[in-house]
C-alpha positions in Angstrom: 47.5 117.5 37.2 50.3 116.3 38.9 50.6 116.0 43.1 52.8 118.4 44.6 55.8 116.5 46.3 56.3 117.0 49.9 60.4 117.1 50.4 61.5 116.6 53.6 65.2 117.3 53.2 64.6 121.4 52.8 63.1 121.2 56.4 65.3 119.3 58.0 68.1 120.9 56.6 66.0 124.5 58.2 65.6 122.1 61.7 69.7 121.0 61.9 70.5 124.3 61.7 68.4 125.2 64.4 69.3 122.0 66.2 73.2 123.0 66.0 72.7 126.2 68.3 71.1 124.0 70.8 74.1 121.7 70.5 77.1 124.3 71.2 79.1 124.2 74.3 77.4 120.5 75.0 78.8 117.0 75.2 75.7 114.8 73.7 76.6 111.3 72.8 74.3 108.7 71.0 74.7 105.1 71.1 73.2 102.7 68.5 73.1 98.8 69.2 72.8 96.9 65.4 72.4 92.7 65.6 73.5 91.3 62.6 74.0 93.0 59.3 71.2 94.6 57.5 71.0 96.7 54.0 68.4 98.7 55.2 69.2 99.0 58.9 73.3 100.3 57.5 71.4 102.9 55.4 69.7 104.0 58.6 72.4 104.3 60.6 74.8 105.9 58.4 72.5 108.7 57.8 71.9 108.8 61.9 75.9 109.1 62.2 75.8 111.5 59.3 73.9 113.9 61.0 74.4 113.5 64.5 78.2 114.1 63.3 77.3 117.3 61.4 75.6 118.5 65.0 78.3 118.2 67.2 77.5 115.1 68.6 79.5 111.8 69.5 78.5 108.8 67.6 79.1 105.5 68.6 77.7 102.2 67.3 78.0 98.8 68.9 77.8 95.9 65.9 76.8 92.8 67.6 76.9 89.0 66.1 73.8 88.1 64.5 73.6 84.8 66.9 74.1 86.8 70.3 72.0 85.1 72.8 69.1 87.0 74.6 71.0 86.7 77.8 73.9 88.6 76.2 72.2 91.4 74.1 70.2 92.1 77.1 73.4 92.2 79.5 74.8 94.9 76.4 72.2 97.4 75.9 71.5 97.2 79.8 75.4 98.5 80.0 75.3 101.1 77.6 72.4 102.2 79.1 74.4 102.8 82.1 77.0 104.5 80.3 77.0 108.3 81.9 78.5 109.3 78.7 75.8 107.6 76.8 72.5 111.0 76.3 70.5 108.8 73.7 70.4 105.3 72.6 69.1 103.1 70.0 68.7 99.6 69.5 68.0 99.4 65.4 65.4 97.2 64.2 64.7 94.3 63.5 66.3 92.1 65.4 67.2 88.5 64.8 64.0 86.1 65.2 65.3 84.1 68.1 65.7 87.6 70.0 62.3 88.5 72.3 62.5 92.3 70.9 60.3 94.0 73.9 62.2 92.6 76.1 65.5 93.6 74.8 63.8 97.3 74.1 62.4 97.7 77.6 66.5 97.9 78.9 66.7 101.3 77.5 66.3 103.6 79.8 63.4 106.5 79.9 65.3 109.5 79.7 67.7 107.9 76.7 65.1 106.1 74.7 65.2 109.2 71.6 63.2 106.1 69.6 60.1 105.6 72.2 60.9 102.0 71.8 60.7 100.7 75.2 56.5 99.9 76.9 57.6 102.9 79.5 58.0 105.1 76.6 55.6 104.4 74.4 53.3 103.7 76.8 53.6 107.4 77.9 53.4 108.8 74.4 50.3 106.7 73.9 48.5 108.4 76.7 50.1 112.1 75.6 52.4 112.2 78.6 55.4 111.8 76.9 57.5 115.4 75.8 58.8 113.5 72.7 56.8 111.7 69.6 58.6 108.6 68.1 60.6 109.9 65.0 58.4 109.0 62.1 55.5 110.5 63.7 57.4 113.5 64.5 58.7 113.7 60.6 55.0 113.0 59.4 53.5 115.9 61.7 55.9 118.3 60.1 55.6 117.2 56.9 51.8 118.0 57.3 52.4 121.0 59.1 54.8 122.6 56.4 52.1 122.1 53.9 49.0 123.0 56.0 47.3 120.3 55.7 45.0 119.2 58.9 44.1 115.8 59.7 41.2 116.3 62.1 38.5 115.1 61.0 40.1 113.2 57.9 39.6 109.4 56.6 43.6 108.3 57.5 44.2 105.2 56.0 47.7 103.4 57.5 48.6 100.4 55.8 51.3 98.3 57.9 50.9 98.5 62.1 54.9 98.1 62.7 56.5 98.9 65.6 58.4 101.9 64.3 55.7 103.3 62.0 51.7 102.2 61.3 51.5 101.5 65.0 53.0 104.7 66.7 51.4 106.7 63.5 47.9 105.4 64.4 47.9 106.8 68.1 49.0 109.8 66.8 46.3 110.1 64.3 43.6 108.7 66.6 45.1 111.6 68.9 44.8 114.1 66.8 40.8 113.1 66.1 41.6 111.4 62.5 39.4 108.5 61.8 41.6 105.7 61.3 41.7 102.6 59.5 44.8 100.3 59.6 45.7 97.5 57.1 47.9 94.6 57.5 49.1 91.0 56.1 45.8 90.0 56.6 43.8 92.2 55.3 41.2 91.9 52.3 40.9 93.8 48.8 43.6 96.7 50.3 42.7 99.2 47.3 39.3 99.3 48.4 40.0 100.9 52.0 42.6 103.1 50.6 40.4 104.6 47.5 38.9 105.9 50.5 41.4 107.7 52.3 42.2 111.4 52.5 45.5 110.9 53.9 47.2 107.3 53.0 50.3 106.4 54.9 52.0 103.2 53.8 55.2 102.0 56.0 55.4 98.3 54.9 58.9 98.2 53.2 57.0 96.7 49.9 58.6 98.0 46.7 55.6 99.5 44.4 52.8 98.1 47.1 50.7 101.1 46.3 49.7 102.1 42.8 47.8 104.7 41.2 44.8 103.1 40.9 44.5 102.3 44.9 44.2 106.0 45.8 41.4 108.8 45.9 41.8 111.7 43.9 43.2 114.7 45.4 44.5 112.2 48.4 47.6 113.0 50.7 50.0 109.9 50.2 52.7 109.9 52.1 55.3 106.8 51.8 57.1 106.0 55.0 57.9 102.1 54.2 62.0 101.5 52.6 63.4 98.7 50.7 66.6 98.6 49.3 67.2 97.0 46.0 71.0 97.2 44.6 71.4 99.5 47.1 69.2 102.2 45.8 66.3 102.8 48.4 62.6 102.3 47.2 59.1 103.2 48.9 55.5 101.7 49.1 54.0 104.0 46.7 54.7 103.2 43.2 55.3 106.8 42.0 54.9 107.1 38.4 51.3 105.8 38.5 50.4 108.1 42.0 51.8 111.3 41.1 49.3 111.6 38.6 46.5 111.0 40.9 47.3 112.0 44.7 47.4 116.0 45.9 50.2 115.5 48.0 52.8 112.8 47.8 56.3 112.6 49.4 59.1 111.1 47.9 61.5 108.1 48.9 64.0 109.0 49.2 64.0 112.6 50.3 60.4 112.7 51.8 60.2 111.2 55.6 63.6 110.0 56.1 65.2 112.9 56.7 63.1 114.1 58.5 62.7 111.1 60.8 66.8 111.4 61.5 66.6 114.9 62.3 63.7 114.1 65.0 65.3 111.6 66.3 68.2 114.4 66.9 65.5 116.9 68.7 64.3 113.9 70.7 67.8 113.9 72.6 68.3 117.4 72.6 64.9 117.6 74.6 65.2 114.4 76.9 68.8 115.8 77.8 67.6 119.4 79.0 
């Protein structure tokens, strides 16, 4: 028996449509900040410009040098943070290795940080106080709402603790009264903590990292880690080998991502009312 896939893009088509009504008659404008060049960070954006464009919403991305000095970027996104024009911002990640990231994050401000990037922001969503989740926790709450599936309760297994997804995904969880293990770099024999998750969430950007043979029958697997190889975009979960063994399983792409841009969308929409 094979898993049934969990698209995302049906309900985020189902969400933009929803999303445009909020949009009419408003002048919305989000700003993205990209250091350096990036495969995976252009895929990102273009989809975010895609659909922000599709919404009625100005677009405008600032491409700054990969050896920009942390005086500089920090003078920038501190700017276009006081841009009236400017509803929502981002500052796409990563950024170059002789950038302090935090620091650069914590310039955007509150009300315009649609990401929940900055230690105000997350810091709020971390203690529930915050009216927005960070967009990959928003598109895997859907996602698991669409299909009914509850995690109270559940073994969650997260494998990666990034900034943008294993780390804002395991408050969420721990939130939502999951019990939650996380893996990482350093951790030993990985298949044996995930053959014993009921919901596996793997957001490292390793090609094929999780194969069938890592997972408990019947699990939820949900792949929220992207690589791109000859510009085709590939997930964690090696999906030949899981398919035959998980219950749910999203795809990459089509599974979180679009669902991730189209939160990111609702996030402004709601900081700007």
């Amino acid at each position: 028996m094979s898993a049934k896939i969990l698209q995302g893009e049906e309900i985020a088509k189902r969400i933009l449509e929803d999303l445009k009504k909020q949009v009419a008659g408003r002048q919305l404008k989000l700003a993205v900040v990209q250091v350096g060049e990036s495969a995976i960070s252009e895929t990102y954006i273009h989809k975010k410009e895609e659909a922000a464009r599709e919404l009625g919403i100005d677009f405008e991305l600032y491409k700054l040098v990969q050896d920009i000095s942390q005086t500089e970027l920090k003078s920038r996104v501190e700017a276009i943070g006081k841009d009236n024009t400017v509803s929502g911002m981002i500052v796409q990640l990563p950024l170059p290795k002789h950038i302090n990231q935090q620091e650069i994050l914590d310039m955007i401000p509150l009300e315009k940080d649609v990401d929940v990037l900055s230690s105000e922001s997350f810091g709020l969503f971390a203690l529930g106080r915050l009216p927005i989740l960070p967009p990959t926790v928003g598109a895997v709450s859907l996602l698991l709402q669409e299909n009914r599936v509850d995690i109270k309760g559940e073994n969650v297994v997260i494998v990666g603790a990034g900034r943008l997804v294993g780390l804002p995904l395991a408050i969420w969880c721990i939130r939502e009264k999951a019990t939650v293990t996380i893996a990482n770099e350093y951790t030993k024999d990985l298949a044996s903590i995930t053959k014993n998750a009921d919901i596996l969430i793997s957001g490292v950007g390793k090609k094929g990292l999780i194969k069938g043979d890592m997972v408990k029958k019947g699990a939820v697997v949900i792949d929220a880690g992207t690589s791109v190889e000859l510009k085709v975009a590939k997930g964690d979960i090696d999906f030949e080998s899981v398919v035959k063994k998980a219950g749910f399983l999203t795809p990459v792409p089509g599974g979180v991502g679009p669902l991730t841009v189209v939160c990111l969308l609702r996030n402004l929409l709601i900081l700007t009312c």
